[in-house]
N, CA, C, O and CB atoms as a CASP TS submission, in Angstrom:
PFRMAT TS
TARGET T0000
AUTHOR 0000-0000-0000
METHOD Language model
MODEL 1
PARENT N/A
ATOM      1  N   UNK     1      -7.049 145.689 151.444  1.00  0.00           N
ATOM      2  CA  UNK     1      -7.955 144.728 152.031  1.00  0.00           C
ATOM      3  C   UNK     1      -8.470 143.703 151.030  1.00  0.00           C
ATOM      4  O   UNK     1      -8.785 142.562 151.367  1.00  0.00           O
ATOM      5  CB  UNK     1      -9.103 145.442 152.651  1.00  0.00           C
ATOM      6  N   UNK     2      -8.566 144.334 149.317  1.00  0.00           N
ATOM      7  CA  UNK     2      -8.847 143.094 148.460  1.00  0.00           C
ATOM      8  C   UNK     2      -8.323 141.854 148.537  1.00  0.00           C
ATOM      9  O   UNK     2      -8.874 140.775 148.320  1.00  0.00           O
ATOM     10  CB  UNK     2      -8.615 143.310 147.350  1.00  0.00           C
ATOM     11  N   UNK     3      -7.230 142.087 148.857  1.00  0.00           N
ATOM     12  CA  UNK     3      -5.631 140.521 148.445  1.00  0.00           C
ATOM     13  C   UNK     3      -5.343 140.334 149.527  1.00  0.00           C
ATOM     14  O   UNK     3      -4.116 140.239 149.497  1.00  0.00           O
ATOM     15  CB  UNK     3      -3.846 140.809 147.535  1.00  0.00           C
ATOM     16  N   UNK     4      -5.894 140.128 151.197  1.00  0.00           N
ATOM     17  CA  UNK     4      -5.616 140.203 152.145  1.00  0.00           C
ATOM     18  C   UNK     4      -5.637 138.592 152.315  1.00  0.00           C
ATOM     19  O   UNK     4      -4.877 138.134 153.169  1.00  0.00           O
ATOM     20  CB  UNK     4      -6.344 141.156 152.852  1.00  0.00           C
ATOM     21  N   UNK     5      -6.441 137.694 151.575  1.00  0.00           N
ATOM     22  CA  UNK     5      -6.727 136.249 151.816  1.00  0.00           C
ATOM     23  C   UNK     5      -5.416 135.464 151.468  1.00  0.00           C
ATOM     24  O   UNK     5      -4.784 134.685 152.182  1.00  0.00           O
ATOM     25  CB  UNK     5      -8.000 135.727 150.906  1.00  0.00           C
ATOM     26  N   UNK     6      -5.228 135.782 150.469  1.00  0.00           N
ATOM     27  CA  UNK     6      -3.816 135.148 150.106  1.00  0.00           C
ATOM     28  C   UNK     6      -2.842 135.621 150.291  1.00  0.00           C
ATOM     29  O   UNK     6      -2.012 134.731 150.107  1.00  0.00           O
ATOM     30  CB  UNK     6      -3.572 134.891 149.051  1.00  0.00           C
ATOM     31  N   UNK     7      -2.328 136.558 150.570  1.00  0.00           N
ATOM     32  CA  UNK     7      -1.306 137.287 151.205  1.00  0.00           C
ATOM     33  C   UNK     7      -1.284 136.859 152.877  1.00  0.00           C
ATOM     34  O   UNK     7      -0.302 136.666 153.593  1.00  0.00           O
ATOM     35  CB  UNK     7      -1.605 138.920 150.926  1.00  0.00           C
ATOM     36  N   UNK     8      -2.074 136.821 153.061  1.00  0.00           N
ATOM     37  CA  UNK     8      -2.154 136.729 154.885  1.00  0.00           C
ATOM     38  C   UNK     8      -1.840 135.612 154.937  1.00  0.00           C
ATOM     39  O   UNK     8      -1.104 135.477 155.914  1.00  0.00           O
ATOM     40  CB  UNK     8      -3.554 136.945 155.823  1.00  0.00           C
ATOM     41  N   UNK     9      -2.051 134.248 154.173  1.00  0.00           N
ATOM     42  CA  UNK     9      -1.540 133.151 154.370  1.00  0.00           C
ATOM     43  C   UNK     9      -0.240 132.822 153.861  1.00  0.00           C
ATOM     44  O   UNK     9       0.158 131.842 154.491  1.00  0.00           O
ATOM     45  CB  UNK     9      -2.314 132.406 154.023  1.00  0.00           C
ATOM     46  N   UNK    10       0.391 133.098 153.225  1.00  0.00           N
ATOM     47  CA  UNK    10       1.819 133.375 152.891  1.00  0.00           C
ATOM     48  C   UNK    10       2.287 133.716 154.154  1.00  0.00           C
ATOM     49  O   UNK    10       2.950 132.766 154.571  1.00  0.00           O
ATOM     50  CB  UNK    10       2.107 134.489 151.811  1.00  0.00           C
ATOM     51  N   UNK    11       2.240 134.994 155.283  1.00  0.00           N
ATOM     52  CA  UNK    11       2.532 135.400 155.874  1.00  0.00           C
ATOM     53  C   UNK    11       2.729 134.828 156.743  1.00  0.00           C
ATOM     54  O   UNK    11       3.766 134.980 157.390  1.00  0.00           O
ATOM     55  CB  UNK    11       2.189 136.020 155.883  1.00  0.00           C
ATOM     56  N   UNK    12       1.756 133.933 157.073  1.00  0.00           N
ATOM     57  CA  UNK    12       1.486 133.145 158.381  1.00  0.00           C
ATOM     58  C   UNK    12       2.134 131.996 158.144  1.00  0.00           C
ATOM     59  O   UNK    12       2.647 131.433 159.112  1.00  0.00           O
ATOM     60  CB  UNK    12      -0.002 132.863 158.773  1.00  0.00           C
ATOM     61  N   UNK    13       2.238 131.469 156.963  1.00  0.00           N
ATOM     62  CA  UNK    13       2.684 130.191 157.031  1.00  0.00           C
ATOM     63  C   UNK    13       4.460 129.979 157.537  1.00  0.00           C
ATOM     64  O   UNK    13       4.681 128.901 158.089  1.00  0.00           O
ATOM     65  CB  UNK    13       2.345 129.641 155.529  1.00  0.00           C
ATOM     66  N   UNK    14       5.282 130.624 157.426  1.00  0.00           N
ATOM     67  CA  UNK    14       6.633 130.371 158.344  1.00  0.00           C
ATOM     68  C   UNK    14       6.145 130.372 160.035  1.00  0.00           C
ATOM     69  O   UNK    14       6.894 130.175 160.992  1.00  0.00           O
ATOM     70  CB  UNK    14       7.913 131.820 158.023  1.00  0.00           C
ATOM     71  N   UNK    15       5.128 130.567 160.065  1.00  0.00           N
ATOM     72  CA  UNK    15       5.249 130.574 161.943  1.00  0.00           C
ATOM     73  C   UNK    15       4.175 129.681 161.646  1.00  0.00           C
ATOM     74  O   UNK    15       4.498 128.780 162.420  1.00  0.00           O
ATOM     75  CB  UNK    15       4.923 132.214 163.228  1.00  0.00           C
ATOM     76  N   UNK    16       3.187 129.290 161.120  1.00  0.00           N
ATOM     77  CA  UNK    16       2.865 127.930 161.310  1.00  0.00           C
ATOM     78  C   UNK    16       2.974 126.634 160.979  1.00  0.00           C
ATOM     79  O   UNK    16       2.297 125.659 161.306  1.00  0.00           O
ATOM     80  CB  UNK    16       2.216 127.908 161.267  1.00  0.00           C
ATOM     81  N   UNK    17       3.799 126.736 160.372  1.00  0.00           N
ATOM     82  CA  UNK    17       4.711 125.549 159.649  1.00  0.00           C
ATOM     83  C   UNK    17       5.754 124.675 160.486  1.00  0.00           C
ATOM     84  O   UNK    17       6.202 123.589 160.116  1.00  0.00           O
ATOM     85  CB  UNK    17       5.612 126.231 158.528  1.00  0.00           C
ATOM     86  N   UNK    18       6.162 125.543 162.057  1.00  0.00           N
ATOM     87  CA  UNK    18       6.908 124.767 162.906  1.00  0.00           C
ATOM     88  C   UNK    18       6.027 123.905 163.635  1.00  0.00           C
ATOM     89  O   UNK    18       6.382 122.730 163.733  1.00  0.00           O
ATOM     90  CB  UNK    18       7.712 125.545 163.767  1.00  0.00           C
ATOM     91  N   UNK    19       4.670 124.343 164.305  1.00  0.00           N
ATOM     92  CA  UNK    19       4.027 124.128 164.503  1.00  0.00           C
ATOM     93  C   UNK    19       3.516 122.444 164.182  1.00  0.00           C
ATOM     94  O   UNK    19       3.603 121.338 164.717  1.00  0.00           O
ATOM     95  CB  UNK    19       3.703 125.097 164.222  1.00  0.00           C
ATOM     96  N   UNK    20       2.830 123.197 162.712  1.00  0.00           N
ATOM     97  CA  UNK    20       1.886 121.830 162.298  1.00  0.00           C
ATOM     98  C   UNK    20       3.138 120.645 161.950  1.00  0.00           C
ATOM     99  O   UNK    20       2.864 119.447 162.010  1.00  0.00           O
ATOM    100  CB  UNK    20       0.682 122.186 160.602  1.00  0.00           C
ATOM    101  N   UNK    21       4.154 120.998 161.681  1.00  0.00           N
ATOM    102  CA  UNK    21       5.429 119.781 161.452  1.00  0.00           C
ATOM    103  C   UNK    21       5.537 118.957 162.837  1.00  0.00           C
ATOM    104  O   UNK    21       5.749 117.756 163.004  1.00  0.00           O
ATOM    105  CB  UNK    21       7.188 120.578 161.107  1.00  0.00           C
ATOM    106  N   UNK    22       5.387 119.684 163.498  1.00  0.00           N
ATOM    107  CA  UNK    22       5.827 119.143 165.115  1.00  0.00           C
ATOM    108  C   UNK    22       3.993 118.071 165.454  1.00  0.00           C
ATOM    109  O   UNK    22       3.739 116.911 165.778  1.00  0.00           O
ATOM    110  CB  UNK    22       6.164 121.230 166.703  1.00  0.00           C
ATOM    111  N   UNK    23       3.264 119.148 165.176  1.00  0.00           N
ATOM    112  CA  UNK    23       1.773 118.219 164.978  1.00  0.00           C
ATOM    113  C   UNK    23       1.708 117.004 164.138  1.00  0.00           C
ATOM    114  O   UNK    23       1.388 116.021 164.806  1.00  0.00           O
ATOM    115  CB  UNK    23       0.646 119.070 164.299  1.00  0.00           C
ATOM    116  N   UNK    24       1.876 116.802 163.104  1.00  0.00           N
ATOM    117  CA  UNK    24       1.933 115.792 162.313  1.00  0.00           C
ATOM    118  C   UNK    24       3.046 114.558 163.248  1.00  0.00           C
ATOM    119  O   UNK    24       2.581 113.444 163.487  1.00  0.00           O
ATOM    120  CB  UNK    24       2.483 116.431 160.743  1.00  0.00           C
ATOM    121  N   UNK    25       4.055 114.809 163.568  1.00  0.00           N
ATOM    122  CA  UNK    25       5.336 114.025 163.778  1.00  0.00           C
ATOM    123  C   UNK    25       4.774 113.316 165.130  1.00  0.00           C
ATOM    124  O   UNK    25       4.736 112.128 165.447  1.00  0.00           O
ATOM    125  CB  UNK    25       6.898 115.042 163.952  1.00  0.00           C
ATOM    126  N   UNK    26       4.469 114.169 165.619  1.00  0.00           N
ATOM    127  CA  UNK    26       4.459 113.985 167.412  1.00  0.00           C
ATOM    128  C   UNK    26       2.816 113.231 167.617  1.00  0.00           C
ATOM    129  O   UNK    26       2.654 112.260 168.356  1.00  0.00           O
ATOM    130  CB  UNK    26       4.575 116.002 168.491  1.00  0.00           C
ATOM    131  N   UNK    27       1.704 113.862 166.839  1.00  0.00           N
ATOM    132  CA  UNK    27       0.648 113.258 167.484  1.00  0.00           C
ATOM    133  C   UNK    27      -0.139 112.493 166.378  1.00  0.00           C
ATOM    134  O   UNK    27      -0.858 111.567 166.752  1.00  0.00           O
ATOM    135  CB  UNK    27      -0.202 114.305 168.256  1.00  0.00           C
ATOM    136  N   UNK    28      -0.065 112.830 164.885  1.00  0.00           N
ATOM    137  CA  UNK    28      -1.013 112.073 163.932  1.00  0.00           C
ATOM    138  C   UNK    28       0.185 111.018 163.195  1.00  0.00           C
ATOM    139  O   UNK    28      -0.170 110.507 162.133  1.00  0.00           O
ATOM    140  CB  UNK    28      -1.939 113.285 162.678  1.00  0.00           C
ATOM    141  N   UNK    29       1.431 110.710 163.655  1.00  0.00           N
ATOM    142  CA  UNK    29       1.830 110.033 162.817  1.00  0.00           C
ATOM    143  C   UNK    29       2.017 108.485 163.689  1.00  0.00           C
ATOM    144  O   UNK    29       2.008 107.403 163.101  1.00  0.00           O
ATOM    145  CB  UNK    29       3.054 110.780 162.156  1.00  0.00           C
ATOM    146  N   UNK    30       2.191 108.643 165.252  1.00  0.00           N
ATOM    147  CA  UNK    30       2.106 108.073 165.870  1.00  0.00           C
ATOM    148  C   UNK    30       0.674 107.191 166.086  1.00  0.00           C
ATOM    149  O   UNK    30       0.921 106.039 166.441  1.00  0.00           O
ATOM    150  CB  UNK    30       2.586 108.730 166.535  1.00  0.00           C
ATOM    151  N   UNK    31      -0.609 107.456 165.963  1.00  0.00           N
ATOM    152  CA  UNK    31      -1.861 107.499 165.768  1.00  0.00           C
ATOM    153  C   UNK    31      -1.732 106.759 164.767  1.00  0.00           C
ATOM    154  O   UNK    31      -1.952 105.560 164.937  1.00  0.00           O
ATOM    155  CB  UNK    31      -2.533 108.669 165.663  1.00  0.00           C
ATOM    156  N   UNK    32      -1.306 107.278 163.309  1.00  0.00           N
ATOM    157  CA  UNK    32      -1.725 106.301 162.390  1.00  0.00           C
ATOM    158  C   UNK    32      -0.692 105.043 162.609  1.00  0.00           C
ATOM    159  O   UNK    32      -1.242 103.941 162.615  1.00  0.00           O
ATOM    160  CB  UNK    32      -1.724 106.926 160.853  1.00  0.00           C
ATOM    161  N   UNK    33       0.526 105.057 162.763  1.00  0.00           N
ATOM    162  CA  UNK    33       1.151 103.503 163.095  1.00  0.00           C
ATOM    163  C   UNK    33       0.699 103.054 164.171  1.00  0.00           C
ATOM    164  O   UNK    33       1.362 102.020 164.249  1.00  0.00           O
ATOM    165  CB  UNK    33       2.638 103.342 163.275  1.00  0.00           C
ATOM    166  N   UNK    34       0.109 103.065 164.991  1.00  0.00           N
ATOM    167  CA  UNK    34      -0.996 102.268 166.179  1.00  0.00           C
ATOM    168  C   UNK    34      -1.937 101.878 165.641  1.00  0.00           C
ATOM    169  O   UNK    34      -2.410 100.820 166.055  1.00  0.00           O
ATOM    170  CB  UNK    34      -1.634 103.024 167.332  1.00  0.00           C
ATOM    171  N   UNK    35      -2.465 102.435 164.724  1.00  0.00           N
ATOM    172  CA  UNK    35      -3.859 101.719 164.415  1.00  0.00           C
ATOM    173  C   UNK    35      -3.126 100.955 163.505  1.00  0.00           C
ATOM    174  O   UNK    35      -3.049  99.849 164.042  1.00  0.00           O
ATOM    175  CB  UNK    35      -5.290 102.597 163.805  1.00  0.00           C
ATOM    176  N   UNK    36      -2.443 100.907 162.247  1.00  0.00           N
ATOM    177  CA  UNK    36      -1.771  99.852 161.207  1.00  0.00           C
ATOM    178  C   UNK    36      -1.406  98.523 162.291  1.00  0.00           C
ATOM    179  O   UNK    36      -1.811  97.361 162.339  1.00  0.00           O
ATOM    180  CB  UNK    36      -0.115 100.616 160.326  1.00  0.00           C
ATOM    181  N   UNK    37      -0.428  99.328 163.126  1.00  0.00           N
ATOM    182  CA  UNK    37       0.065  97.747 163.903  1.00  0.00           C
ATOM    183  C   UNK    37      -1.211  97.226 164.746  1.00  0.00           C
ATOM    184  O   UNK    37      -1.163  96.075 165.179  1.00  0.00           O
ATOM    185  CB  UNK    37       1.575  97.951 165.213  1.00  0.00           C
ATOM    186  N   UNK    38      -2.374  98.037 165.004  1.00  0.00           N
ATOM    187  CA  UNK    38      -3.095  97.061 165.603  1.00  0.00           C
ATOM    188  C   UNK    38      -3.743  95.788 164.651  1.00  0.00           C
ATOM    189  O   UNK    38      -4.012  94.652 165.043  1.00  0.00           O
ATOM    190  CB  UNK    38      -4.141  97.820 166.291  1.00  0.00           C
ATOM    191  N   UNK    39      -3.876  96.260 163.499  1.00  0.00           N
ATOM    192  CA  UNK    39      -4.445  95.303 162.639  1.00  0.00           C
ATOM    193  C   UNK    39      -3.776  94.311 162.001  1.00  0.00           C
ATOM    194  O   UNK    39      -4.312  93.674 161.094  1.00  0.00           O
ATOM    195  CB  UNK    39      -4.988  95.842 161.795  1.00  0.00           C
ATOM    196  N   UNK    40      -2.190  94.018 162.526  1.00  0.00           N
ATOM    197  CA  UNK    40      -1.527  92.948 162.318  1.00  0.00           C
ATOM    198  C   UNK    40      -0.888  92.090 163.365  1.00  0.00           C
ATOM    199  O   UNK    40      -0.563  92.648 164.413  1.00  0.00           O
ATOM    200  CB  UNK    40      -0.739  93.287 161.567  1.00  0.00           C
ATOM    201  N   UNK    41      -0.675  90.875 163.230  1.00  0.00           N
ATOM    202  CA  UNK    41      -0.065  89.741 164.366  1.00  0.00           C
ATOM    203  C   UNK    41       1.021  90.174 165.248  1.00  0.00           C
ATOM    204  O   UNK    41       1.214  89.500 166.260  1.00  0.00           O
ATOM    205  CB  UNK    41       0.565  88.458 163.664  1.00  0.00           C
ATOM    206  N   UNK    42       1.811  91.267 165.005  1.00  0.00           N
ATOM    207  CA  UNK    42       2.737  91.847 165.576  1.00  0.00           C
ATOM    208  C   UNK    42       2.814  91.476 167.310  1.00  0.00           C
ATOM    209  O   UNK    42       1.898  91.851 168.042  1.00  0.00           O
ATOM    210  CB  UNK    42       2.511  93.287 165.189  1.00  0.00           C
ATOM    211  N   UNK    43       3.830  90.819 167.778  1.00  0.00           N
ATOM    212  CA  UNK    43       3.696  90.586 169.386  1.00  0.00           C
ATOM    213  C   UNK    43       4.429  91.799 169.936  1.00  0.00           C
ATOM    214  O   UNK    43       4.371  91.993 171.151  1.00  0.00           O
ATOM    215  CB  UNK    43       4.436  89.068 169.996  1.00  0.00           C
ATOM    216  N   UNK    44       4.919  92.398 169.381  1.00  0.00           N
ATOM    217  CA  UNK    44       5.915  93.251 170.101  1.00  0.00           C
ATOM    218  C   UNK    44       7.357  92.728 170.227  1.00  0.00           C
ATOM    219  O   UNK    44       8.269  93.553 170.274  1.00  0.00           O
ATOM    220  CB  UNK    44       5.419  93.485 171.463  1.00  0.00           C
ATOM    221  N   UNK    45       7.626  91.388 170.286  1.00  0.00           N
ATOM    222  CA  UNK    45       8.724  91.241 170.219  1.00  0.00           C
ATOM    223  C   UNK    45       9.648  91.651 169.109  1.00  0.00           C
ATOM    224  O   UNK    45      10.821  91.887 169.400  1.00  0.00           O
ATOM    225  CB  UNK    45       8.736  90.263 170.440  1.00  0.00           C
ATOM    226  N   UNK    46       9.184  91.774 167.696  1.00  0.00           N
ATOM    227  CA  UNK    46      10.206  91.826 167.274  1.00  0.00           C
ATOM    228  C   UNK    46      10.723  93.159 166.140  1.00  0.00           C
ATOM    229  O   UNK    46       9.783  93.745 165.604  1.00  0.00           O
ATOM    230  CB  UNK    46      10.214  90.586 166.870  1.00  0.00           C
ATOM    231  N   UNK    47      11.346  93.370 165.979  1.00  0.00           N
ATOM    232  CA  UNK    47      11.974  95.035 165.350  1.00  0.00           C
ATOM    233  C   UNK    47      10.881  95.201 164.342  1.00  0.00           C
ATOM    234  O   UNK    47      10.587  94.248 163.621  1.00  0.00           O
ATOM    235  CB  UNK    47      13.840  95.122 164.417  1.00  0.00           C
ATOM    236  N   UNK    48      10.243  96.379 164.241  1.00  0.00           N
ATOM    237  CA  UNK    48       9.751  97.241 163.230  1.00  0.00           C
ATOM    238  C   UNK    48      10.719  98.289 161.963  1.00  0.00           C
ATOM    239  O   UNK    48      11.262  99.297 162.416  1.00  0.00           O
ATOM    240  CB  UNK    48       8.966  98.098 164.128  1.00  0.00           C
ATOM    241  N   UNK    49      10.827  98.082 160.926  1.00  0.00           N
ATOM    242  CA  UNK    49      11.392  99.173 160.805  1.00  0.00           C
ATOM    243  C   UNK    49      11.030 100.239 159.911  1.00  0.00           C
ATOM    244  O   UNK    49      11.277 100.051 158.719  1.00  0.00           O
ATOM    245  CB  UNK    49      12.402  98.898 160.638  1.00  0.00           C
ATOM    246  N   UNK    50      10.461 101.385 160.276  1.00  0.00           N
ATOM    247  CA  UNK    50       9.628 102.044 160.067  1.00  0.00           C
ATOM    248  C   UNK    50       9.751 102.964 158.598  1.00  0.00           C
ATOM    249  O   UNK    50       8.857 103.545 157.982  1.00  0.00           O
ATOM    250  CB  UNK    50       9.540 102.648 161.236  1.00  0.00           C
ATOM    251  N   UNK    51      11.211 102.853 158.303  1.00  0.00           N
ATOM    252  CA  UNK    51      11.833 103.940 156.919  1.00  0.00           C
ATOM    253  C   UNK    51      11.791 102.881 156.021  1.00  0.00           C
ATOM    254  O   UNK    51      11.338 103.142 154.906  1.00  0.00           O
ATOM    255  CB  UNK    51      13.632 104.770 156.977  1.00  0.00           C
ATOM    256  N   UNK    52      12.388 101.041 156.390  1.00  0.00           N
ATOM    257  CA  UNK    52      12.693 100.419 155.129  1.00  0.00           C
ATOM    258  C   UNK    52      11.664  99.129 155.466  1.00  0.00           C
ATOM    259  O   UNK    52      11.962  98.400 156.412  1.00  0.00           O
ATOM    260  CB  UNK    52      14.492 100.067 154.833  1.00  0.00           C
ATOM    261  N   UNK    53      10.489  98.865 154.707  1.00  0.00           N
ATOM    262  CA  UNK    53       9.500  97.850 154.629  1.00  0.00           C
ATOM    263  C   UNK    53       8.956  97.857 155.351  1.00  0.00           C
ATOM    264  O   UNK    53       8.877  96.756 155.897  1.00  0.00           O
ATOM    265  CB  UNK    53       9.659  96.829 154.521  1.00  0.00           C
ATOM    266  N   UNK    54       8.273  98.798 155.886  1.00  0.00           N
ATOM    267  CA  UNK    54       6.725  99.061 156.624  1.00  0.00           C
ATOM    268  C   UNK    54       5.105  98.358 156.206  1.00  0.00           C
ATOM    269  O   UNK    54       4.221  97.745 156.804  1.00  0.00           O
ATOM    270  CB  UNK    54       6.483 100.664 156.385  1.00  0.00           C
ATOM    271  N   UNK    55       5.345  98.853 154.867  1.00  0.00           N
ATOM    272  CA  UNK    55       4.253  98.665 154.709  1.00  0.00           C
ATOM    273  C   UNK    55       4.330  96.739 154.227  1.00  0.00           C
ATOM    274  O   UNK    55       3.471  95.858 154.269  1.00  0.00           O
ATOM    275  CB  UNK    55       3.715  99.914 153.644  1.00  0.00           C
ATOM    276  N   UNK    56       5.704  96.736 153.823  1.00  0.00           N
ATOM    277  CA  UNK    56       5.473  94.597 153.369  1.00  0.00           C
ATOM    278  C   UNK    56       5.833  93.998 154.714  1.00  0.00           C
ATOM    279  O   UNK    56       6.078  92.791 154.713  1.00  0.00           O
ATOM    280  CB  UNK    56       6.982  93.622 151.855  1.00  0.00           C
ATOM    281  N   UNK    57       5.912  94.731 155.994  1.00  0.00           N
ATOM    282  CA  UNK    57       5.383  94.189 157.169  1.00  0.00           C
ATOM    283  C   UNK    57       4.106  94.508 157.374  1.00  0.00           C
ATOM    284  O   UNK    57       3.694  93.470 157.892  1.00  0.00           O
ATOM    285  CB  UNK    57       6.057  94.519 158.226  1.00  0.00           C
ATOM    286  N   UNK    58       3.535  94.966 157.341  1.00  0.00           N
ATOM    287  CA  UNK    58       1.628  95.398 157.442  1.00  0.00           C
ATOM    288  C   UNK    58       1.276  94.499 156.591  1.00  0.00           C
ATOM    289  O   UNK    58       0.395  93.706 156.920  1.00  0.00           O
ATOM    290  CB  UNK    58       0.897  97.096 156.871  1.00  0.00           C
ATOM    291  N   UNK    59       1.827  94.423 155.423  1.00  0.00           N
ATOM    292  CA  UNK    59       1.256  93.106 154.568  1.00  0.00           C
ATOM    293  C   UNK    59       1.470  91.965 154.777  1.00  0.00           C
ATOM    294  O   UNK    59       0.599  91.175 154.413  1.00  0.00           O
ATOM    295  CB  UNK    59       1.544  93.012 153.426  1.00  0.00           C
ATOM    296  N   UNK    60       2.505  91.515 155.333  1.00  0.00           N
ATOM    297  CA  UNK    60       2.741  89.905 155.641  1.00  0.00           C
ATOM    298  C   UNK    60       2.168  89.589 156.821  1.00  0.00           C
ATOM    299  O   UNK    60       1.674  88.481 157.034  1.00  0.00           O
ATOM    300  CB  UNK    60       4.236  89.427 155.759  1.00  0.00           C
ATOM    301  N   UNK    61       2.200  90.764 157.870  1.00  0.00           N
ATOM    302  CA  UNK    61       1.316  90.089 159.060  1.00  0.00           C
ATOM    303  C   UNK    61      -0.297  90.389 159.345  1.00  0.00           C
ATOM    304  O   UNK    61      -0.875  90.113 160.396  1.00  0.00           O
ATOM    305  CB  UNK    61       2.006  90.516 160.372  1.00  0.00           C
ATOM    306  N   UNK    62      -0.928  91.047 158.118  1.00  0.00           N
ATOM    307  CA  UNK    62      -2.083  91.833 158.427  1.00  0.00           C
ATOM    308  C   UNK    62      -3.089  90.741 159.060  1.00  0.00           C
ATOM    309  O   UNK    62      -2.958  89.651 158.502  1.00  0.00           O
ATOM    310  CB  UNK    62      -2.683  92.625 157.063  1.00  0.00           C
ATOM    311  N   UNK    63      -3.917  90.754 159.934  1.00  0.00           N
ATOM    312  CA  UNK    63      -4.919  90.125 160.391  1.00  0.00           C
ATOM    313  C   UNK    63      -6.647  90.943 160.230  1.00  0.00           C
ATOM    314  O   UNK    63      -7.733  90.375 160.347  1.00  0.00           O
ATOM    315  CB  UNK    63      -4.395  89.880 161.849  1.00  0.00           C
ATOM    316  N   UNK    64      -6.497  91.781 160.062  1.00  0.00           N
ATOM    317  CA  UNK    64      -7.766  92.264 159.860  1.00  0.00           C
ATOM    318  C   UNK    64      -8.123  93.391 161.346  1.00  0.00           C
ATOM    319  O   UNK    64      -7.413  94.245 161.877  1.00  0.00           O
ATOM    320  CB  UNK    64      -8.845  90.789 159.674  1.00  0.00           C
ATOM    321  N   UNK    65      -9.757  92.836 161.713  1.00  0.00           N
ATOM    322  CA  UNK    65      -9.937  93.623 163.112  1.00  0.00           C
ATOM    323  C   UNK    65     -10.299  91.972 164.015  1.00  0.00           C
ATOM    324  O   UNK    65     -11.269  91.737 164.735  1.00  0.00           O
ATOM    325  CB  UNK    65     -11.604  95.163 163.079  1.00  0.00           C
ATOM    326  N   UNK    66      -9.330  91.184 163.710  1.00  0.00           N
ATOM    327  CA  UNK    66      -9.159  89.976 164.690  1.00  0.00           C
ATOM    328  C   UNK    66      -8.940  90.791 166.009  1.00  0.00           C
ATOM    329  O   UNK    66      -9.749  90.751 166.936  1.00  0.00           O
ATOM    330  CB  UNK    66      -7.785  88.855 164.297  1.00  0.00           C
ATOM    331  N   UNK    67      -7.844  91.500 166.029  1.00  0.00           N
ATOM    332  CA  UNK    67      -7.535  91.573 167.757  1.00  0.00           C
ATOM    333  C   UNK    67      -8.706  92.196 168.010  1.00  0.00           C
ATOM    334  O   UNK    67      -9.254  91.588 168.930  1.00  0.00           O
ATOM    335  CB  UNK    67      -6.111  92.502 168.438  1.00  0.00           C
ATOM    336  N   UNK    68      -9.422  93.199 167.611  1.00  0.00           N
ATOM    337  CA  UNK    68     -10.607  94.073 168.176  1.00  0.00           C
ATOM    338  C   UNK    68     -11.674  93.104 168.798  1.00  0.00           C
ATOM    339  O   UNK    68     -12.116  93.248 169.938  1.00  0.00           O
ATOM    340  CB  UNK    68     -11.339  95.016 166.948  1.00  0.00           C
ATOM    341  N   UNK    69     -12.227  91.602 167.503  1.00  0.00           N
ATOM    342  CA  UNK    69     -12.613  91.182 167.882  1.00  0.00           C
ATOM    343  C   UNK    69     -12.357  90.193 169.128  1.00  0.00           C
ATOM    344  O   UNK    69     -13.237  89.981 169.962  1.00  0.00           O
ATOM    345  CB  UNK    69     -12.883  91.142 167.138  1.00  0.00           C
ATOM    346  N   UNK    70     -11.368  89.739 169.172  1.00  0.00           N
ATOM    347  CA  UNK    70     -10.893  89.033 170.888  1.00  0.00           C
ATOM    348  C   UNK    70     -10.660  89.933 171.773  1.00  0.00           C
ATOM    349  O   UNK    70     -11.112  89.418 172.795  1.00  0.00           O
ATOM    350  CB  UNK    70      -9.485  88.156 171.040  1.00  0.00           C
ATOM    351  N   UNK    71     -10.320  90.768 172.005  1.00  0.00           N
ATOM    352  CA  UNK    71     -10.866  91.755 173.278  1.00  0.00           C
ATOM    353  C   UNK    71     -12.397  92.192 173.659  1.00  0.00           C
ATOM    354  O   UNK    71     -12.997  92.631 174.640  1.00  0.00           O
ATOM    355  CB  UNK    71     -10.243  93.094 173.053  1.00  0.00           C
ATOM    356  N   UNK    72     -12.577  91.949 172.790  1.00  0.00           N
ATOM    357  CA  UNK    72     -14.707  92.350 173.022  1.00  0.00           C
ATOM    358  C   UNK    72     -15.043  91.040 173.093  1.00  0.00           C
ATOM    359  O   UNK    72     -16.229  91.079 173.419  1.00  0.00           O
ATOM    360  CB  UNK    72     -15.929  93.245 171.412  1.00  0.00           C
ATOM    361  N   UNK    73     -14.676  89.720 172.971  1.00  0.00           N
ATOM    362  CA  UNK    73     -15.420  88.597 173.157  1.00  0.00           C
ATOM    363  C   UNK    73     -14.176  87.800 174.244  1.00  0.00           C
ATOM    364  O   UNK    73     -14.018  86.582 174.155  1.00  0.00           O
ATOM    365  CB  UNK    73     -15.890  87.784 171.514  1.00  0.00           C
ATOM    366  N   UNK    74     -13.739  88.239 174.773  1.00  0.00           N
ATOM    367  CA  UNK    74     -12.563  87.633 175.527  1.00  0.00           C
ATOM    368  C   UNK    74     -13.655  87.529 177.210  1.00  0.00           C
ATOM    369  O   UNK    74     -14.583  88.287 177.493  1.00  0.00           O
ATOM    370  CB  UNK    74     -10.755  88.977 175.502  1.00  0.00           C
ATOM    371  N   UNK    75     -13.241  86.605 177.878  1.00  0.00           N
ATOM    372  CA  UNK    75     -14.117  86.787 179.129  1.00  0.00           C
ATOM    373  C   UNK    75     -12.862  86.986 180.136  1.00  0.00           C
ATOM    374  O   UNK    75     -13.059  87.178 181.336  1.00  0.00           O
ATOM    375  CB  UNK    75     -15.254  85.355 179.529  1.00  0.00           C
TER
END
């Protein structure tokens, strides 16, 4: 029962490791590229590509919280 803390997590971690991989992929990674692309000019029209220059697209089109602000002052 002394070494039960760290041992028990060793143990556990192959069965929760499919898990939180599938968590990360499926619901927090999606989450964080929605909020990045909300804060840039992006129309949707045109290709993202998410493995090669992500982030020097977030940089060339960044706008700030412009869109936030025209939806709250939009009539």
């Amino acid at each position: 029962m002394l070494n039960s803390g760290r041992s028990g997590w060793k143990k556990a971690l192959p069965f929760l490791l499919p898990s939180l991989v599938g968590l990360i992929i499926f619901s927090f990674l999606p989450i964080i590229i929605s909020l990045l692309l909300s804060v840039t000019s992006w129309t949707g029209m045109s290709r993202v590509n998410l493995t090669n220059g992500f982030f020097k697209f977030i940089h060339e089109r960044f706008i700030g919280f412009e869109n936030y602000v025209n939806i709250l002052t939009d009539d």
